[in-house]
Backbone as a ProteinNet text record, in pm:
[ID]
protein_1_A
[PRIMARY]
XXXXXXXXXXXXXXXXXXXXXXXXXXXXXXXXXXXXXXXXXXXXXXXXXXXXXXXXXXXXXXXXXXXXXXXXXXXXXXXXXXXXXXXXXXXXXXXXXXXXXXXXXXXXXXXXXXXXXXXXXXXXXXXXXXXXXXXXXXXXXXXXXXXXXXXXXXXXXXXXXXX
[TERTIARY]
8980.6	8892.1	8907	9010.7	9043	9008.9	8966	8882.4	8749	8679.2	8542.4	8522.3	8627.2	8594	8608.9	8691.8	8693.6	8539.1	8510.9	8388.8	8264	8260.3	8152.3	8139.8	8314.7	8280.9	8260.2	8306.9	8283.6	8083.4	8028.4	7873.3	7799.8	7828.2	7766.1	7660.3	7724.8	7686.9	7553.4	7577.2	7495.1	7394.2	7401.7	7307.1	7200.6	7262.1	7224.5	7086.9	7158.3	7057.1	6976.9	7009.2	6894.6	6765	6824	6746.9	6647.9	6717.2	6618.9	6494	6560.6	6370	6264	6272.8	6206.7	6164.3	6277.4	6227.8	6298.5	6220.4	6322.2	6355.6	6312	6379.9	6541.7	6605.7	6761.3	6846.5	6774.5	6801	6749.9	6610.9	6656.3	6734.1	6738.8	6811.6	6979.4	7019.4	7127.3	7185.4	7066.6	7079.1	7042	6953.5	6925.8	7074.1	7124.9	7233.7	7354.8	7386.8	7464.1	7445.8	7319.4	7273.8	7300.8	7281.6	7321.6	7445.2	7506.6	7694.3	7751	7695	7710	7686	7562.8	7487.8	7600.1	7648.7	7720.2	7871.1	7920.2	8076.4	8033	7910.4	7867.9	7909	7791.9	7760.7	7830.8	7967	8031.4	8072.5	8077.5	8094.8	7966.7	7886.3	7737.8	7656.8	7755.2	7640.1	7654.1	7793.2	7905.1	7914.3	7926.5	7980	7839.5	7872	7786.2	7833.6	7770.9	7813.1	7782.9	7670.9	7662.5	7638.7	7710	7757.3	7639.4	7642.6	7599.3	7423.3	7392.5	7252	7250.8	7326.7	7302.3	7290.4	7358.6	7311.6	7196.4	7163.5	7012.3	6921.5	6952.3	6778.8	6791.2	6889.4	6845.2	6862.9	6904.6	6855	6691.4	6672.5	6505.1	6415.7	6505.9	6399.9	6406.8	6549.2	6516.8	6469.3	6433.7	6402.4	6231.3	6149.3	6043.3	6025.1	6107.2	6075.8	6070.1	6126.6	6121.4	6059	5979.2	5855	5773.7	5763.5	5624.5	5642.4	5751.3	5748.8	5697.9	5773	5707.3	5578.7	5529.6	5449.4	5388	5504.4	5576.9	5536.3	5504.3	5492.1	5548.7	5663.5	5811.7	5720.1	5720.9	5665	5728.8	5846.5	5921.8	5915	5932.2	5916.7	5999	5969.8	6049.8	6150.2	6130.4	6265.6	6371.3	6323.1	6482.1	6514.5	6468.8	6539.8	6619.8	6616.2	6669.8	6758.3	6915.1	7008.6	7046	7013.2	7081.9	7219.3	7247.6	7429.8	7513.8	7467.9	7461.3	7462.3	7530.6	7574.1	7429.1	7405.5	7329.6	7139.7	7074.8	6964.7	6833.6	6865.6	6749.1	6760.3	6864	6959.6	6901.2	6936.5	6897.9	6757	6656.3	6535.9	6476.1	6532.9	6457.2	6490.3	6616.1	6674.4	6553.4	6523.8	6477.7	6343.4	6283.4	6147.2	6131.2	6207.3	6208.6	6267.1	6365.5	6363.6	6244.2	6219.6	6048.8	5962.6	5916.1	5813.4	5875	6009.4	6045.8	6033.4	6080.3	6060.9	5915.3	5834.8	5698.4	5586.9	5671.2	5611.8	5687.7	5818.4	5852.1	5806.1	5791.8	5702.3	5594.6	5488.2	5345.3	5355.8	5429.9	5425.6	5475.6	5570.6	5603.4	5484.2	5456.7	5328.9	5209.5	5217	5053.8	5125	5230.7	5297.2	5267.9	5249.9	5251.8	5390.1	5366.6	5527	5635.8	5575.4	5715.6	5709.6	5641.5	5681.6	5757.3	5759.9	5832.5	5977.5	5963.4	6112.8	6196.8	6102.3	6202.3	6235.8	6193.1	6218.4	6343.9	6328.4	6445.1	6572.3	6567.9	6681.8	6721.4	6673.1	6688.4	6743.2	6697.2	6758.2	6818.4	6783.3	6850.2	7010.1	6960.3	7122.3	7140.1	7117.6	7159.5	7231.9	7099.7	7130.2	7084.9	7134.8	7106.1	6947.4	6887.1	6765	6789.8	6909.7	6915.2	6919.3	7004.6	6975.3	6885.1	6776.2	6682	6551	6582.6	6522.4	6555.4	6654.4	6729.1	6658.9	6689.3	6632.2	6503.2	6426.4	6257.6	6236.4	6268.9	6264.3	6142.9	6169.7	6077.5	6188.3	6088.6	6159.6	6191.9	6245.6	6348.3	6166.6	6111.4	5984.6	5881.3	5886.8	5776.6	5817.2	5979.1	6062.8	6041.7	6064	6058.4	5890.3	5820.1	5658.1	5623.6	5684.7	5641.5	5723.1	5817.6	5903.2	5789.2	5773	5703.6	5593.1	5520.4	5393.2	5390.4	5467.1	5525.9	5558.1	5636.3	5701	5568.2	5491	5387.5	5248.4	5238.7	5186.3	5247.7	5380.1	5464.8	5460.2	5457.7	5440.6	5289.6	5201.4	5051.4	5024.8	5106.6	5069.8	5112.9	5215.8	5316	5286.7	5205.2	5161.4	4999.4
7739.4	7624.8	7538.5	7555.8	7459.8	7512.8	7628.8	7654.2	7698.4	7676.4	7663.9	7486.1	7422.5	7282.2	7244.3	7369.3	7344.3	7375	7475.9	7568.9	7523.5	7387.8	7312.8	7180.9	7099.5	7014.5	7040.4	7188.2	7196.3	7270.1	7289.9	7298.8	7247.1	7104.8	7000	6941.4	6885.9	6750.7	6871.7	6972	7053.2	7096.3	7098.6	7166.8	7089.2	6911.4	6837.2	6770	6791	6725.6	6862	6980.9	7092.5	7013.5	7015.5	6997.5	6841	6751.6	6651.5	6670.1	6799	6881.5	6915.5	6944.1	7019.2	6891.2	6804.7	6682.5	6587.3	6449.9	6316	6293.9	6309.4	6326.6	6311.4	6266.3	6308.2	6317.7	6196.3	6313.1	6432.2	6480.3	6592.9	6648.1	6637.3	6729.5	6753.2	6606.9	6636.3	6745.2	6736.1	6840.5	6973.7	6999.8	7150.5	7202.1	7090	7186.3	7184.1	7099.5	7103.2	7226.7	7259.1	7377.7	7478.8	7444.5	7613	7668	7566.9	7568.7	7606.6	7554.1	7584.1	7754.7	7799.5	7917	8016.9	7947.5	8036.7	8058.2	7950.9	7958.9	8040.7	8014.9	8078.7	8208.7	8284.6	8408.4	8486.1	8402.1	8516.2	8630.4	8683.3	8837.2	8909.2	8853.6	8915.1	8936	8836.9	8852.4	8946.4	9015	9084.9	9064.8	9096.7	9052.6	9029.3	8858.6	8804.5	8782	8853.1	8893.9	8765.8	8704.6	8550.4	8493.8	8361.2	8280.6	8175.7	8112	7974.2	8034	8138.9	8160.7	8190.3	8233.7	8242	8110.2	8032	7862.7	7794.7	7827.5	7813.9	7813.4	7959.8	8062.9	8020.2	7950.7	7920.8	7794.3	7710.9	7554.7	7582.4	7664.9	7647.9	7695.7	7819.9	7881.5	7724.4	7698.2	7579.6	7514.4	7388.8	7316.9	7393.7	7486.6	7483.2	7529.4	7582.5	7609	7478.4	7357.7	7234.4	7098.6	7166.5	7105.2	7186.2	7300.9	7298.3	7337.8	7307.3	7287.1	7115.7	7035.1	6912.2	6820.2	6952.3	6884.8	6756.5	6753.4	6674.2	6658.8	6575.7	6529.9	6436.8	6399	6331.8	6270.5	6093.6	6025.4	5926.3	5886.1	5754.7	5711.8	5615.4	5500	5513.8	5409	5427.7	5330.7	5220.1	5151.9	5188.5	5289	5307.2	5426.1	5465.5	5574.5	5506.5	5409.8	5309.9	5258.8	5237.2	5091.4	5016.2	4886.7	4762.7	4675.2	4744.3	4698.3	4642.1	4549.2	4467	4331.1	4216	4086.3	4009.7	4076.3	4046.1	4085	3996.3	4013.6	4046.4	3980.9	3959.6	4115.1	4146.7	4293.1	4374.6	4395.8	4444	4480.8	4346.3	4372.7	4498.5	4446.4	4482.3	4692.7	4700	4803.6	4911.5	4863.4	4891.5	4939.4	4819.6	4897.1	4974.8	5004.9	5090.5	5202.8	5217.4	5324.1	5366	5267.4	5296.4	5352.9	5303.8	5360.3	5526.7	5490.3	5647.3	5768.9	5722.7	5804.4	5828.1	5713.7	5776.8	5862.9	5863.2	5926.4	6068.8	6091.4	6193	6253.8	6196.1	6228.9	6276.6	6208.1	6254.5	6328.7	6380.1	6516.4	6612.4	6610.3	6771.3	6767.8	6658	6697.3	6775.9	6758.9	6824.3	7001	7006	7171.2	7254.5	7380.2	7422.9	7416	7462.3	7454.2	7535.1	7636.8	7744.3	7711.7	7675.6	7624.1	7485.6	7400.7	7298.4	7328.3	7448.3	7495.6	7567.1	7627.4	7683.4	7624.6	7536.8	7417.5	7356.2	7309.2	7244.8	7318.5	7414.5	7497	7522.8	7559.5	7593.5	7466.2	7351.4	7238.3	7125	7119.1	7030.9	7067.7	7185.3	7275.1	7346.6	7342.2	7451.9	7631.5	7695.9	7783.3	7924	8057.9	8084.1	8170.8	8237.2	8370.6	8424.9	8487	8597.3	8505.1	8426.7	8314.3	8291.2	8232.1	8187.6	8301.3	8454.3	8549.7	8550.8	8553	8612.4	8470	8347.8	8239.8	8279.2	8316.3	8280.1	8393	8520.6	8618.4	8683.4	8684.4	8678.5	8797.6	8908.3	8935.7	8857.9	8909.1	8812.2	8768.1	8928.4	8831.1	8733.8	8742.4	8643	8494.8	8535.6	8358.4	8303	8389.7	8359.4	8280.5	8375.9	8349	8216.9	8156.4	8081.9	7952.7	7938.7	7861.6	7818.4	7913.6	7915.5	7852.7	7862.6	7839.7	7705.6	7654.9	7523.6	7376.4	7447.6	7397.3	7344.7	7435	7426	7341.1	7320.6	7192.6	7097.8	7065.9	6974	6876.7	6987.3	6945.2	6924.4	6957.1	6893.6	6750.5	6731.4	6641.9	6525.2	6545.1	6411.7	6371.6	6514.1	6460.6	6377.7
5896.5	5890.8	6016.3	6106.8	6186.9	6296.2	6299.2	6423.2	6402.4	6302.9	6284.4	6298.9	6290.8	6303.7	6474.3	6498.2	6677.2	6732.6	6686	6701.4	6696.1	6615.4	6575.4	6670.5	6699.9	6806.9	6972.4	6958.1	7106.1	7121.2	7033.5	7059.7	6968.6	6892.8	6830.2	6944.7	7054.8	7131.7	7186.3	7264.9	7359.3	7277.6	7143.7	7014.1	7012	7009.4	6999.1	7105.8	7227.2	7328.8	7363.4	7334.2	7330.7	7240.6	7091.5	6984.8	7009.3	7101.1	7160.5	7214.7	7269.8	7356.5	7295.6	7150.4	7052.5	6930.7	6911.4	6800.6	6855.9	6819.6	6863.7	6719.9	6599.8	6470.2	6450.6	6477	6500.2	6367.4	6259.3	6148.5	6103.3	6121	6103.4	6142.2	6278.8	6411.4	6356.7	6325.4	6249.8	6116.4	6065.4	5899.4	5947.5	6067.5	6070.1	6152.3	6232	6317.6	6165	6104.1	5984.8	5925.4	5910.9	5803.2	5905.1	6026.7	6093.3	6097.7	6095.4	6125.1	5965.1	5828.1	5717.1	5679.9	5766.5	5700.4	5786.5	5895.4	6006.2	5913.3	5891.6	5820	5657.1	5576.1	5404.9	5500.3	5565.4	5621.4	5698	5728.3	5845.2	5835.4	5736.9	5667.2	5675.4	5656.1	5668.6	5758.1	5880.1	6017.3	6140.4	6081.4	6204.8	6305.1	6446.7	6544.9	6606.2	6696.1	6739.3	6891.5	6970.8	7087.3	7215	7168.3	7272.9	7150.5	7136.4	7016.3	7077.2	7184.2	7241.4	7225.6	7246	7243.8	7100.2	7003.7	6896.4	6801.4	6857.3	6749.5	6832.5	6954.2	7003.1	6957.1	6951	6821.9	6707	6636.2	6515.2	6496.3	6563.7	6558.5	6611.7	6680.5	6754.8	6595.7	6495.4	6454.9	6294.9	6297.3	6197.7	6224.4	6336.2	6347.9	6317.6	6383.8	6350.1	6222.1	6138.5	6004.3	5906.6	5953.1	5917.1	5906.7	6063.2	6076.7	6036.8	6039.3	5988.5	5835.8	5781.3	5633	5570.1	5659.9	5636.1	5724.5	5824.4	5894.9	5948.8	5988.6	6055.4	6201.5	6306.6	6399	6476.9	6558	6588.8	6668.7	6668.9	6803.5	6790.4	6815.8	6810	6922	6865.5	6975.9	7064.6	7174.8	7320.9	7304.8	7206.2	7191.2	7074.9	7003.7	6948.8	6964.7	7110.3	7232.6	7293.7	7325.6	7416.1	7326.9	7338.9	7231.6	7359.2	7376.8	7395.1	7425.8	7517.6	7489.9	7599.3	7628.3	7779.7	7747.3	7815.4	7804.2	7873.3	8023.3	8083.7	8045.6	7949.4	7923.5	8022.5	8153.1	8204.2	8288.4	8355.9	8397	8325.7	8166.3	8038.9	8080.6	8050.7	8033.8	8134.6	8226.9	8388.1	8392.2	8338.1	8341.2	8223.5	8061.5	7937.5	8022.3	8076.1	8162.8	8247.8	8320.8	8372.9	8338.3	8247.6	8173.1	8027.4	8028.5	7946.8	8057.7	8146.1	8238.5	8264.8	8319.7	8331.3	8244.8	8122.9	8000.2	7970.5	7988.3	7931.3	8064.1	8153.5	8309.5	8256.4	8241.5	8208.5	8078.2	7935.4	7855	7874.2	7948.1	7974.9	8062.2	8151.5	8212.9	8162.4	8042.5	8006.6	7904.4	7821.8	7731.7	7808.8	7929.7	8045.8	8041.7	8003.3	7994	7859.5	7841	7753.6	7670.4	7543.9	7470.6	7526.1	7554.2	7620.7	7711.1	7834.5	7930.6	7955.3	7878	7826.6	7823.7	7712.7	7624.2	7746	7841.5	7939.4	8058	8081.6	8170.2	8166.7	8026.9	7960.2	7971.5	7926	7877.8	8036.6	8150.9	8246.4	8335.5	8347	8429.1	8350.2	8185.1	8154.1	8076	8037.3	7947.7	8008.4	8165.7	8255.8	8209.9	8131.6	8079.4	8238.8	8200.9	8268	8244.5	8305.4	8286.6	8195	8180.5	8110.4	7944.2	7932.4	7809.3	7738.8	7840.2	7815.4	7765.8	7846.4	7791.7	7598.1	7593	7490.8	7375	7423.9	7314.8	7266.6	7414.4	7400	7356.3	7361.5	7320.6	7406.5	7530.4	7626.2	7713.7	7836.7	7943.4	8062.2	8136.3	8252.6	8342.1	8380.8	8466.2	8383.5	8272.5	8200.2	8232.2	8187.5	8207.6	8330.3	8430.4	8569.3	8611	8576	8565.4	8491.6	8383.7	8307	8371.5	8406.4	8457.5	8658.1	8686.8	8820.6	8766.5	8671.9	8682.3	8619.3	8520.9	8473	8590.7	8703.1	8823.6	8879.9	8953.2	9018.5	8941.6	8807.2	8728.2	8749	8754.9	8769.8	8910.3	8984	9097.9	9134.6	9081.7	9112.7	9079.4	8911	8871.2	8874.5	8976.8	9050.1	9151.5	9205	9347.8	9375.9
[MASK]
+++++++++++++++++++++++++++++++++++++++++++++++++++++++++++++++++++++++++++++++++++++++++++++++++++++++++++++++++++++++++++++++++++++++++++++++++++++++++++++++++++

């Protein structure tokens, strides 16, 4: 038990800010990675050897989380302030800082929304969870040139629509 409890804090946090990419929900986000780590410790007799572990709680936080939304159809749009917590002496500092991390966030929002979903999902996984190709094949369930292709062609929107 004490190293399934190791097992769980050392790819909780990374599960976590993956699962940010996909829902701002964070309770859910919380109960589906719970349920994955539960189904992983019920099932470990049943699942036999799991040869990449870190891509394996990937694919199934990715496949829960969408089995969850679209069981409760569900649509995540929270707000930009309780993305943001508050925790500064200096208010006016504070303020100045909140807006501009609002402007930033919703500049960065409205440009991955101009992306398709997989191109989104592999973006992410690629510069923000610095995963590698071959990973990201294996999550998306995609080959190495599609990823490459979809990632290129994602970039090059990105870069139109900034410029």
């Amino acid at each position: 038990m004490a190293a399934f409890s190791q097992l769980y804090d050392l790819h909780v946090r990374i599960l976590f800010n993956y699962g940010l990419k996909l829902t701002l929900d964070k309770e859910l986000l919380k109960d589906c990675i719970h349920d994955i780590f539960v189904k992983l410790y019920v099932k470990k007799d049943e699942l036999g050897t799991i040869d990449n572990l870190k891509s394996y709680l990937f694919i199934s936080l990715k496949n829960k989380l969408c089995d969850e939304l679209r069981r409760r159809m569900y649509m995540s749009d929270t707000a930009v302030e309780e993305v943001n917590a508050i925790s500064s002496m200096d208010v006016e500092e504070d303020y100045v800082e909140e807006e501009q991390q609002k402007n930033d966030f919703s500049l960065v929002k409205h440009l991955l929304g101009q992306l398709s979903p997989r191109q989104r999902e592999a973006l992410t996984l690629y510069y923000i969870e610095e995963r590698k190709y071959e990973d990201i094949c294996e999550i998306m369930d995609m080959n190495y040139q599609s990823v490459r292709n979809l990632m290129h062609r994602g970039l090059t929107k990105l870069r139109a629509l900034v410029s």
